[in-house]
C-alpha positions in Angstrom: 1.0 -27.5 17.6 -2.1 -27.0 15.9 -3.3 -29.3 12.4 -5.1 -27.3 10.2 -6.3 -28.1 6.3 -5.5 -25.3 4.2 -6.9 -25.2 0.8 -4.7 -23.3 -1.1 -5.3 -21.7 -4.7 -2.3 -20.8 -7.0 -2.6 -18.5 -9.8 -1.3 -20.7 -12.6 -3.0 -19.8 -15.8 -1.9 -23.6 -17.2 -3.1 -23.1 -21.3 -2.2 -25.5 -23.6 2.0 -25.9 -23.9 2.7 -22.1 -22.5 4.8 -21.5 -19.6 4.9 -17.7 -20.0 3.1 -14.6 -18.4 0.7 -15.2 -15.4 2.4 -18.9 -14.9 5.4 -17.3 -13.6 4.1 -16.7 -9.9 5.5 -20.4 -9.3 8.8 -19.4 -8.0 9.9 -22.1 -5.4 13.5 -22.6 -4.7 14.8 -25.9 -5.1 15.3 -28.4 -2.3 14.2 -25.2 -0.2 10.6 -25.6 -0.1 9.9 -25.4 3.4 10.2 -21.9 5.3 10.4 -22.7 9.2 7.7 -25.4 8.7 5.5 -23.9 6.3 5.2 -24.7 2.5 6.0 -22.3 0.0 4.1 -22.0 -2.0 3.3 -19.0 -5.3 5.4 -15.9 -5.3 7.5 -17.4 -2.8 5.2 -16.1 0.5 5.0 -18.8 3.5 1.4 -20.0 4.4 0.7 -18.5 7.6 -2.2 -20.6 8.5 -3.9 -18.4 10.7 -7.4 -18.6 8.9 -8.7 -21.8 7.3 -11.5 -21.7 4.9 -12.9 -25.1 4.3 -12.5 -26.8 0.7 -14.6 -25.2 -1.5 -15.1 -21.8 0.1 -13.2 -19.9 -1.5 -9.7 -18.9 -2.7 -6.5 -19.1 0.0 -4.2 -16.5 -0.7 -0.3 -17.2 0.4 -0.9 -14.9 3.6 -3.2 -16.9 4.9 -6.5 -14.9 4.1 -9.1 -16.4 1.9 -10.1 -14.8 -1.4 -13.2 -15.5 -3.1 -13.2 -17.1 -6.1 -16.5 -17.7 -8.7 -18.0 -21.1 -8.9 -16.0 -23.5 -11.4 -12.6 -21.9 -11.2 -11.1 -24.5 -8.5 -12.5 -22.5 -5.6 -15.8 -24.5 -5.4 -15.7 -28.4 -5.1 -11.8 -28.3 -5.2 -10.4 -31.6 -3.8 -10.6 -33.2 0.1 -7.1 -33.5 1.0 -5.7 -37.2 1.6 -5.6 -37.9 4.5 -2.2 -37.4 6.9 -0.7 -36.1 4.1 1.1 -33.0 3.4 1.4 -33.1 -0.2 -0.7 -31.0 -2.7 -3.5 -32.7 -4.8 -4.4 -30.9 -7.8 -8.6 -31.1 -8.1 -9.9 -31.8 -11.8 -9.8 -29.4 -13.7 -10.4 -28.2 -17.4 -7.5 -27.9 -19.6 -6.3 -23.7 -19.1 -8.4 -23.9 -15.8 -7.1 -22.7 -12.0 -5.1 -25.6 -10.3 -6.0 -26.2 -6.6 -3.7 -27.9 -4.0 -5.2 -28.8 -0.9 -2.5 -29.3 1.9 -2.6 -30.2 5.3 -0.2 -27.9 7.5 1.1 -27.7 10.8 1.5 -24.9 12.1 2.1 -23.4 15.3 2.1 -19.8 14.6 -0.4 -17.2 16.7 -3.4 -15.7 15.1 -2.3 -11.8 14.0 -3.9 -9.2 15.9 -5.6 -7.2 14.3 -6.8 -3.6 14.8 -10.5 -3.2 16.8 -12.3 -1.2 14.9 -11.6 0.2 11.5 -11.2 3.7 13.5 -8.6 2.8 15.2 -6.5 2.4 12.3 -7.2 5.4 10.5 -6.7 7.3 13.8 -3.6 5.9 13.9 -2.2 6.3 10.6 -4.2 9.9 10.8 -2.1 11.0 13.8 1.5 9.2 12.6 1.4 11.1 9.6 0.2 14.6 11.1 3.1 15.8 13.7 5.0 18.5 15.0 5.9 19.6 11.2 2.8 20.1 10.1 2.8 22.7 12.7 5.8 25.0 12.1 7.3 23.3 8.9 4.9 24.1 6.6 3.5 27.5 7.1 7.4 28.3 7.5 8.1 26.4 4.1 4.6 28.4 2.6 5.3 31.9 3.3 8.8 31.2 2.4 8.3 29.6 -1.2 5.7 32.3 -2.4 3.1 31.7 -0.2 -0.5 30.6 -2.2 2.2 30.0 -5.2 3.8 27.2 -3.2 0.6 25.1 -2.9 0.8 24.3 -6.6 4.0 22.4 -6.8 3.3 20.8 -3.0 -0.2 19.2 -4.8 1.9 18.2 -8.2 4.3 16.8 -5.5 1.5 15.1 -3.5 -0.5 13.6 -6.3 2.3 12.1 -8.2 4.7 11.6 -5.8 4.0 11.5 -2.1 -0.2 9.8 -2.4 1.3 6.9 -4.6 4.4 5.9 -2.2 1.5 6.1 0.6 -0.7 4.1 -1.3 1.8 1.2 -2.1 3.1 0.9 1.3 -0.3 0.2 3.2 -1.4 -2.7 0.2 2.1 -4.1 0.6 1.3 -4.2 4.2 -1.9 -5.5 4.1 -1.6 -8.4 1.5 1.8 -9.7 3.4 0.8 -9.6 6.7 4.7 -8.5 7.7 6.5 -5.9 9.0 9.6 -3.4 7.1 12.1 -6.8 7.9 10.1 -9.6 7.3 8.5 -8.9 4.1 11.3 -9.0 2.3 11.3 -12.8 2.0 8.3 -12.0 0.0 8.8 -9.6 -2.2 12.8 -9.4 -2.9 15.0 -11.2 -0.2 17.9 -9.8 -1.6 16.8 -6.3 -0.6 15.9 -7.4 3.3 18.8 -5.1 4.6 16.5 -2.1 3.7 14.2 -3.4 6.6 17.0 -3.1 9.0 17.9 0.2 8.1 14.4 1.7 8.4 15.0 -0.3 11.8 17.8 2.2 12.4 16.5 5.4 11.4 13.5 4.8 13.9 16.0 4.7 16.6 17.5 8.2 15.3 14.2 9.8 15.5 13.6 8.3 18.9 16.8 9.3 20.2 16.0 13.5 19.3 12.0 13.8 18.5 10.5 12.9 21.9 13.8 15.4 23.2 10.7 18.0 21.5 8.4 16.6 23.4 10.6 16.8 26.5 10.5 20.9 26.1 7.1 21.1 25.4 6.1 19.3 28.7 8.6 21.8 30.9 6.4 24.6 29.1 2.9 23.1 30.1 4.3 22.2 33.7 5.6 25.9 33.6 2.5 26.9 32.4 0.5 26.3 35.6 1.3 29.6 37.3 -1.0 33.1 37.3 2.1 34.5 35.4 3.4 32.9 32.6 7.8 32.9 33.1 8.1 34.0 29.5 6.6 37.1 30.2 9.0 38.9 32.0 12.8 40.2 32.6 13.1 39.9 36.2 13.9 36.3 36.4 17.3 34.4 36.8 18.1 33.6 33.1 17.3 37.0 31.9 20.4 39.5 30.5 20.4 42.6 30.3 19.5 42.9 26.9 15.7 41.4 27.6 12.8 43.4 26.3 9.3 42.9 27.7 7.4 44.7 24.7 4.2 43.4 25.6 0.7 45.4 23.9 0.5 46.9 26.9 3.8 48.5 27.1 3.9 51.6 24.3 6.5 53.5 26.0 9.0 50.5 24.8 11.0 50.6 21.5 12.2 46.9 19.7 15.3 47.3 18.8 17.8 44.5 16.6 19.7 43.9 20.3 16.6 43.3 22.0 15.3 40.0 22.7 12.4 39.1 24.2 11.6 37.3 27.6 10.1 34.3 25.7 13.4 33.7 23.9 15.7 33.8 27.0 13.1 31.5 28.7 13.5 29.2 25.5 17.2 29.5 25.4 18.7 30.1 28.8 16.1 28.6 30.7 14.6 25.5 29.1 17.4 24.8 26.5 20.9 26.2 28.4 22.5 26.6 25.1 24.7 29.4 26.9 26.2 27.3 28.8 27.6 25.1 25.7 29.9 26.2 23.6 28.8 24.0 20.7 29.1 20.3 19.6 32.5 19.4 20.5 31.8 20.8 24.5 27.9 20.0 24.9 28.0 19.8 28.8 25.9 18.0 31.5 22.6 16.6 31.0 19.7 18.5 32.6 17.9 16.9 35.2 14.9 18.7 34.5 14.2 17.7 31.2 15.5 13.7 32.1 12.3 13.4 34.2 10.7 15.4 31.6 11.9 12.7 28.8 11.5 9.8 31.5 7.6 10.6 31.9 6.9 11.1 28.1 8.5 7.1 27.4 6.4 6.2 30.6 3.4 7.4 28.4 4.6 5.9 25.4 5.5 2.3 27.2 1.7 2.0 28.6 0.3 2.8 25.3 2.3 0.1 22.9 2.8 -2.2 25.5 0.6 -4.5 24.4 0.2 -3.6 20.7 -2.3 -2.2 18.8 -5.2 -3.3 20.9 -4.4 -0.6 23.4 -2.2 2.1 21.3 -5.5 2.0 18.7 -7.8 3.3 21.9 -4.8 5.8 22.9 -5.2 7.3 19.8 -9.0 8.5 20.1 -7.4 11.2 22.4 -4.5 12.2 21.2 -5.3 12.4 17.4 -8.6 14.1 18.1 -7.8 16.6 21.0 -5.3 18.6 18.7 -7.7 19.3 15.9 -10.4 20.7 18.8 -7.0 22.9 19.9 -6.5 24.0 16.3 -9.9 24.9 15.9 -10.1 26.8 18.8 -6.6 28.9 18.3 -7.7 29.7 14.8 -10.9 31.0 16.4 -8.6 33.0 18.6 -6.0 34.0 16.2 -8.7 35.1 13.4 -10.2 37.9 16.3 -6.5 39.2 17.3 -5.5 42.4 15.4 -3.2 42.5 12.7 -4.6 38.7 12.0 -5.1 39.8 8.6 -1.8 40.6 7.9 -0.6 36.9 8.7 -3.0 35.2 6.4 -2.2 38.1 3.5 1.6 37.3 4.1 0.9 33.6 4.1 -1.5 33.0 0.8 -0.7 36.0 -0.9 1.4 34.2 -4.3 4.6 35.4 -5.7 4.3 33.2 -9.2 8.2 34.0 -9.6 8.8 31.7 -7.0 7.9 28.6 -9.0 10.8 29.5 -11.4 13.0 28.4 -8.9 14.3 25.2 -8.1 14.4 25.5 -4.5 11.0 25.3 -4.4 10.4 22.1 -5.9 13.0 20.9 -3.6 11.2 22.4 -0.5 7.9 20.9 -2.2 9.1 17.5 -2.5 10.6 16.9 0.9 7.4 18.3 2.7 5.3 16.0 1.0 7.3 13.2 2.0 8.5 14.0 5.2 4.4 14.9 5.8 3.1 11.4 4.8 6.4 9.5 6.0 6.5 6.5 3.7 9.5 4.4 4.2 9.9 4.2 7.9 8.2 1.2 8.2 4.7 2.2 10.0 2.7 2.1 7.3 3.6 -1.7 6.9 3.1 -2.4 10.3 -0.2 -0.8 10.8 -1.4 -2.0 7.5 -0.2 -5.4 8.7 -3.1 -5.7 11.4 -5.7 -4.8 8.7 -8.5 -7.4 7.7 -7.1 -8.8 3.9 -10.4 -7.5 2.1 -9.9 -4.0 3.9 -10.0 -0.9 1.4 -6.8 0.3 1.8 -7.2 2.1 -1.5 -9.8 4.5 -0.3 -7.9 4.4 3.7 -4.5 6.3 1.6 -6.9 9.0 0.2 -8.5 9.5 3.1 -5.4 9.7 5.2 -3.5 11.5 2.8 -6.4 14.5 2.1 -6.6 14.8 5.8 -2.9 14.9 6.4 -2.5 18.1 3.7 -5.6 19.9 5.0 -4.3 19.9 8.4 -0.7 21.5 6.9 -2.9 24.1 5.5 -4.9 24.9 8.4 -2.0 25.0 10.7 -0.7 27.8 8.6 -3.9 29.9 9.6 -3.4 29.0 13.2 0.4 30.3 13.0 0.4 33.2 10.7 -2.9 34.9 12.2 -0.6 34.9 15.9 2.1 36.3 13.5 0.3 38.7 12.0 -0.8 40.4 15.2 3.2 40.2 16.6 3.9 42.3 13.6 1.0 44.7 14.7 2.0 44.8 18.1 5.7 45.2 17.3 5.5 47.6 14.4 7.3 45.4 12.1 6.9 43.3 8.8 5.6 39.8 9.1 8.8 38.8 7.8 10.5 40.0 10.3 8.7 38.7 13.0 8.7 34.7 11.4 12.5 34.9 10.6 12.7 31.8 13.1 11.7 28.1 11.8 11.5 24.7 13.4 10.8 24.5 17.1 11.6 28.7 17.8 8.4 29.5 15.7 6.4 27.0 18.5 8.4 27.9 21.6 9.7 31.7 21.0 6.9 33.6 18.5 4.3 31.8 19.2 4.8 31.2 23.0 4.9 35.1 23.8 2.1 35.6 21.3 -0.3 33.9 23.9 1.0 35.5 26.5 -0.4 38.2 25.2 -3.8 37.2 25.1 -6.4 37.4 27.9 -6.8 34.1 29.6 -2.9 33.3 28.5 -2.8 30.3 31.1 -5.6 28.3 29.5 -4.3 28.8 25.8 -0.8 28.1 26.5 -2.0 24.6 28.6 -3.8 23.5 25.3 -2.0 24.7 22.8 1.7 22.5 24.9 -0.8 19.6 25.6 -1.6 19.5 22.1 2.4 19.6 20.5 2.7 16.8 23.2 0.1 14.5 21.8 1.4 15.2 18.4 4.3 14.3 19.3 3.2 10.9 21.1 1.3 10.3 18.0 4.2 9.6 16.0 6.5 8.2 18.7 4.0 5.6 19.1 3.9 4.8 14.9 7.8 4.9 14.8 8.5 2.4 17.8 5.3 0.3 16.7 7.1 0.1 13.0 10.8 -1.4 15.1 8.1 -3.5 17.4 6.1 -5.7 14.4 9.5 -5.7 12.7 11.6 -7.7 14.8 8.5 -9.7 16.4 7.8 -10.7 12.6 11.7 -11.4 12.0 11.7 -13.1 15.4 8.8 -14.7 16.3 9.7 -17.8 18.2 11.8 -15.9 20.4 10.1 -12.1 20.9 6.2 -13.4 20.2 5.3 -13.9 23.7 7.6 -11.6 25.2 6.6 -8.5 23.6 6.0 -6.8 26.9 10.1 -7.1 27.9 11.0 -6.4 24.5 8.9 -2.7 24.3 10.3 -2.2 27.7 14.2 -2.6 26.4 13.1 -0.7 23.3 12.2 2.2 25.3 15.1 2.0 27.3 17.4 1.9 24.4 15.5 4.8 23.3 15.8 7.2 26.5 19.5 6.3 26.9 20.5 7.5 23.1 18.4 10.7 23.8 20.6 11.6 26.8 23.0 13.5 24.6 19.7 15.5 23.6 19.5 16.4 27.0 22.8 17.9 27.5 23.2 21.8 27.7 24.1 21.4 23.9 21.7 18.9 23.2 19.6 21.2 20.9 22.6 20.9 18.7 22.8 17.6 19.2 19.0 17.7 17.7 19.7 19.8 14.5 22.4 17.6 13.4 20.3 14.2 13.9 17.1 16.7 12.4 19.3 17.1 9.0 21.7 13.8 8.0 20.7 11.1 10.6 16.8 10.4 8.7 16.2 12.5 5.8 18.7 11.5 3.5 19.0 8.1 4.2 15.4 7.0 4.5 14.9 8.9 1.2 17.2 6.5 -0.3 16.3 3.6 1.3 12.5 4.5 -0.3 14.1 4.9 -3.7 15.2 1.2 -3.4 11.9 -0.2 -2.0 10.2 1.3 -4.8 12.8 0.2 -7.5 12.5 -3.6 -5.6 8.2 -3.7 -5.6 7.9 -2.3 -9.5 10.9 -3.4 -11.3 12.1 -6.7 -9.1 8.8 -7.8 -7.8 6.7 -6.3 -10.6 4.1 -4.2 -11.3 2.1 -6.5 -12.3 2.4 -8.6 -9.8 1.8 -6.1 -7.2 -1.3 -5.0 -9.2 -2.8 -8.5 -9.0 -2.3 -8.7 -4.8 -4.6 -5.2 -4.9 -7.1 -7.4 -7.1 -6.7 -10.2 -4.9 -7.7 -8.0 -1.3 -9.7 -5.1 -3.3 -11.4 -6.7 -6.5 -9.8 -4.2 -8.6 -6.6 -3.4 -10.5 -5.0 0.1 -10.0 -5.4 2.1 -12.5 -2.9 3.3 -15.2 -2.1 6.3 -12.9 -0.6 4.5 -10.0 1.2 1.9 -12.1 2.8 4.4 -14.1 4.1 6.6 -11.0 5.0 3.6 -9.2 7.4 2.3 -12.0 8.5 5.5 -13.3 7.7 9.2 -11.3 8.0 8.4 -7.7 11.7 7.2 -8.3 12.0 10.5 -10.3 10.6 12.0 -7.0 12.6 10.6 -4.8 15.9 10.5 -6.5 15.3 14.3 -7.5 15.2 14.7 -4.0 18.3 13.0 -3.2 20.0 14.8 -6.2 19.1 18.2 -5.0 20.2 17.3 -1.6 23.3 16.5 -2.4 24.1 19.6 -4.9 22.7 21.9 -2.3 23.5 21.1 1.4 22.0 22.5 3.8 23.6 25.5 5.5 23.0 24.0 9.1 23.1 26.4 12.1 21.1 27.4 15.1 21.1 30.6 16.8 24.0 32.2 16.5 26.0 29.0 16.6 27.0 27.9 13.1 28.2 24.4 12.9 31.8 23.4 11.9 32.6 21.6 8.8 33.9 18.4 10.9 29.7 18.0 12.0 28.9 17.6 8.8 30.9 14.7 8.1 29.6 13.3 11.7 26.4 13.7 10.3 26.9 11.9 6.8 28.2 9.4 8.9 25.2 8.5 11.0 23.1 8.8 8.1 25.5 6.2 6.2 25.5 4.0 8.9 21.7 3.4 8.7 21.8 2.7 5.1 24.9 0.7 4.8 22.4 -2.3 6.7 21.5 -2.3 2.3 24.5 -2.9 0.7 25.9 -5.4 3.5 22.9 -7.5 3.7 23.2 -7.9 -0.1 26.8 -9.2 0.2 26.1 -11.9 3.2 23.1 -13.3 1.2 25.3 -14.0 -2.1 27.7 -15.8 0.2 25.7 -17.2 2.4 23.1 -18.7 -0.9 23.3 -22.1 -2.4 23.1 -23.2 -6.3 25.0 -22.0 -9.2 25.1 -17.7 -9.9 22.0 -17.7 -11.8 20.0 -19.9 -9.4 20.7 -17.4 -6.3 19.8 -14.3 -9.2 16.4 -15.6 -9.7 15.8 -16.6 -6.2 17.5 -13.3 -4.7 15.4 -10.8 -7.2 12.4 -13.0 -7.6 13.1 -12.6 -11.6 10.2 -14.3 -13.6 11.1 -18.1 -14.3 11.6 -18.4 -18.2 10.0 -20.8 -20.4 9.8 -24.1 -19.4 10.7 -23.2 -16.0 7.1 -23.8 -14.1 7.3 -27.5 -15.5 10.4 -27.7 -13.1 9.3 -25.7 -10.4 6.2 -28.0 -10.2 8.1 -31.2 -10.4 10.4 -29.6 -7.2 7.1 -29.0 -5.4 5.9 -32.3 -6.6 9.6 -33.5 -4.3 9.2 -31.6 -1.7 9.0 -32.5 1.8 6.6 -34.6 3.8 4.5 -32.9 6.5 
């Protein structure tokens, strides 16, 4: 146990006989003023205690980071604290004047860590945000939306929708020092079940996205051979029906039987879907890609092991290496013929598009799934920021880069497209009739095995899906980690090295369905109800609980606090009123259209889609249920536990109280 003096400013704009406005930050609950040891003190956030400015310094926030404050507002010759005591001592002050409470704390809480260089952060955040769908999911969601016509409603989408949702998560983050569980008690307690589910939903992704990952590490080990095994029909897993139409071979027709070596490799090799009839039969696991999945968590283990300090230097490769790929596959694609074809199909507009609703829809989810607000990383990460860090300019930053790299990656794909149609004497349409993972490991796959020096190209271009891939493994499971160390401190704090280990275990074990001759089933169904859905919903209520609940206004004043500014009218406007349009237009249009789910020829039965609303329910259900069990489990009369659970504005006359119940509060 370490004593430390914490001088600590709240924001009580005291004028003469008002209790309204600004003065209702004070929001202690009565006879509850203590939070495992630590005060409470404004807006109901527990001093942490892991910084301590000396009196007069400057302004302590109720994170524990200091905030400057001018010269005669209570931030310079504030009050020495008495001594041994823990109570507050209000310094003299002019009437409407700052009150400041000096305290002395005990506190036995570790100093946060905190990222090592400013790089490592946006490297992180850089690489969680672009993965494996900025690859095939948005040139396939381009071309098919009216290609350069689609980029109009994905910016609307982006600038009023998916930007702001970014934006809010990293300064909520930053200013409460918390993960997706813990900083709840902060903003809305009531509304702490929507850090479990987020909780939840990480696990889903886990349990299917590093599956992705698995494949794309039996294609690089595969890859290490003179001959690629996707080029040819004279192999074990090829049928009869296999057509080697390389640019070579102009003696061979492409007929609607045919299919190509690289698509029985994909399917009959890698995959084994023949060997399962569908969902309700999905067969044994393949030991192949097990050690496969085994080696990627091995990866993943040794890079979050120890937090950020090593996952931040981690990231210097794998964020950067797949943009030097990029670069260097457009460079090849641009010089293949019939490349010009690709990027005509992909940018040239169909404006008739935009009268449909569908692409809106397809608009909206890209963005979000893109920037991926609401699955807790962007709290975490922001977590380990320094308090006066300029998160406002780190969301632009991250989010430009994130779009530019969708729209590059379309280049990269529809260039190799564009020369299958030429080689193929086909439409580009015809050729980029797959989407998801068969664009990656089917089109594109045989596409460099067409080109001279195929080994080296297909080793960069599989190393680089895999570090895409580990890229947002290591966001998602650093999102569960901070969680539950910030829910559990006293018992996961110094054990964080066990706990990642049982994390990952969890994590390989509920991707051994994945795994299973039918596990690329298993992977659509997770892929369409298990995450989108829910965490869309379970967004729409964080957003409703941080600008209607916590208030705008209050949130605006934390960015003044860390930043020195108050957004502008923009952000508050689309955080109280268009990004829950966003987002519950997207739940809306989900749930009048539902997705006609099927892979390959297999078209799932009606029975798997109520398996998959299930899964997805079961995430979100964490909302309602923790709602329930804090009502019952809260003290005080109805309206008591409503201003406490919602953190409602006290009304007037209320501070006069609150201060008297601070004034009661326990000794140190």
């Amino acid at each position: 146990m370490e004593t430390t003096d914490m001088m600590l400013t709240s924001m009580l704009a005291m004028d003469k006989g008002e209790n309204e406005g600004e003065a209702g930050r004070w929001e202690e609950e009565e006879g509850t003023q203590q939070e495992n040891g630590r005060p409470m003190l404004a807006d109901g956030v527990a001093e942490r205690g892991s910084k301590s400015p000396t009196p007069g310094s400057g302004q302590q926030v109720s994170n524990g980071f200091s905030a400057s404050t001018p010269q005669g507002q209570g931030g310079a010759g504030g009050a020495a604290p008495e001594p041994g005591a823990g109570a507050a001592v209000p310094s003299a002050r002019p009437p409407g004047g700052l009150r400041t409470l000096v305290v002395q704390q005990i506190s036995s809480e570790r100093p946060r860590e905190t990222w090592s260089k400013k790089m490592d952060f946006l490297l992180s955040v850089i690489g969680y945000a672009v993965d494996l769908g900025n690859v095939w999911r948005f040139p396939y969601i381009c071309y098919q939306n009216g290609g350069g016509a689609f980029l109009l409603p994905y910016l609307l989408m982006a600038v009023f929708g998916g930007v702001p949702l970014f934006y809010m998560e990293l300064a909520l983050g930053q200013f409460h020092r918390s993960g997706c569980i813990s900083i709840w008690k902060h903003i809305c307690p009531i509304f702490k079940g929507i850090g479990f589910a987020i909780c939840i939903i990480a696990l889903y992704i886990a349990f299917y996205y590093n599956t992705i990952m698995a494949w794309a590490l039996y294609y690089l080990l595969s890859s290490f051979r003179p001959t690629l095994p996707w080029t040819t029909c004279t192999n074990s897993w090829n049928t009869v029906n296999c057509n080697r139409y390389m640019s070579t071979d102009h003696n061979v027709s492409w007929s609607n039987s045919s299919t190509s070596p690289a698509e029985e490799f994909y399917t009959r090799q890698v995959l084994q879907v023949h060997l399962s009839p569908g969902l309700h039969q999905l067969g044994s696991v393949s030991w192949q890609l097990a050690l496969c999945l085994l080696f990627i968590f091995i990866i993943v283990y040794f890079s979050i092991w120890k937090g950020v300090k090593t996952s931040g230097k981690v990231v210097w490769v794998t964020a950067t290496f797949p943009y030097l790929v990029l670069l260097v596959l457009l460079v090849r694609g641009a010089t293949l013929p019939g490349a010009w074809r690709g990027v005509v199909f992909y940018l040239k507009p169909d404006w008739q598009k935009l009268l449909s609703t569908t692409v809106w829809i397809d608009a909206a989810a890209q963005i979000f799934f893109s920037l991926g607000p609401g699955f807790g990383v962007l709290l975490a990460f922001a977590s380990y920021n320094p308090f006066h860090n300029n998160c406002y300019k780190d969301a632009l930053i991250t989010s430009s880069v994130n779009c530019l790299t969708s729209f590059l990656s379309g280049f990269v794909i529809f260039t190799v497209l564009g020369y299958m149609a030429e080689m193929r004497q086909q439409d580009v349409d015809t050729v980029a009739k797959d989407a998801g993972p068969s664009l990656l490991f089917i089109i594109y796959a045989e596409a460099i095995a067409n080109m001279p020096a195929a080994t080296f190209f297909s080793i960069i271009f599989f190393l680089m899906i895999i570090m895409l891939g580990l890229d947002s493994t290591f966001a998602g499971l650093e999102g569960v980690i901070t969680a539950m160390l910030d829910e559990f401190p006293h018992v996961l704090a110094k054990r964080r090295e066990w706990f990642v280990l049982g994390l990952v275990c969890v994590c390989f074990l509920g991707a051994l369905s994945t795994l299973t001759y039918g596990g690329a089933f298993v992977v659509k169904l997770f892929e369409e109800y298990a995450t989108g859905p829910a965490v869309i919903t379970v967004v729409l209520l964080e957003v409703i609980a941080v600008s209607w609940f916590y208030g705008t206004n209050r949130f605006c004043n934390d960015i003044h606090l860390m930043l020195g500014f108050y957004p502008g009218f923009f952000w508050r406007i689309c955080w109280v009123a268009i990004c829950p349009c966003f987002l519950l237009f997207i739940i809306i249009s989900f749930l009048a259209f539902p997705p006609e789910v099927r892979l390959f020829d297999y078209h799932f039965p009606p029975w798997t889609t109520v398996l998959g609303y299930c899964i997805g329910v079961s995430s979100f259900i964490c909302v309602p249920v923790y709602m329930v069990y804090y009502l019952l489990c809260a003290k005080g009369t109805f309206k008591q536990v409503q201003r406490l659970a919602g953190r409602t504005p006290p009304q007037k006359g209320q501070i006069r109280a609150d201060q008297a119940v601070w004034n009661r509060r326990p000794r140190a």
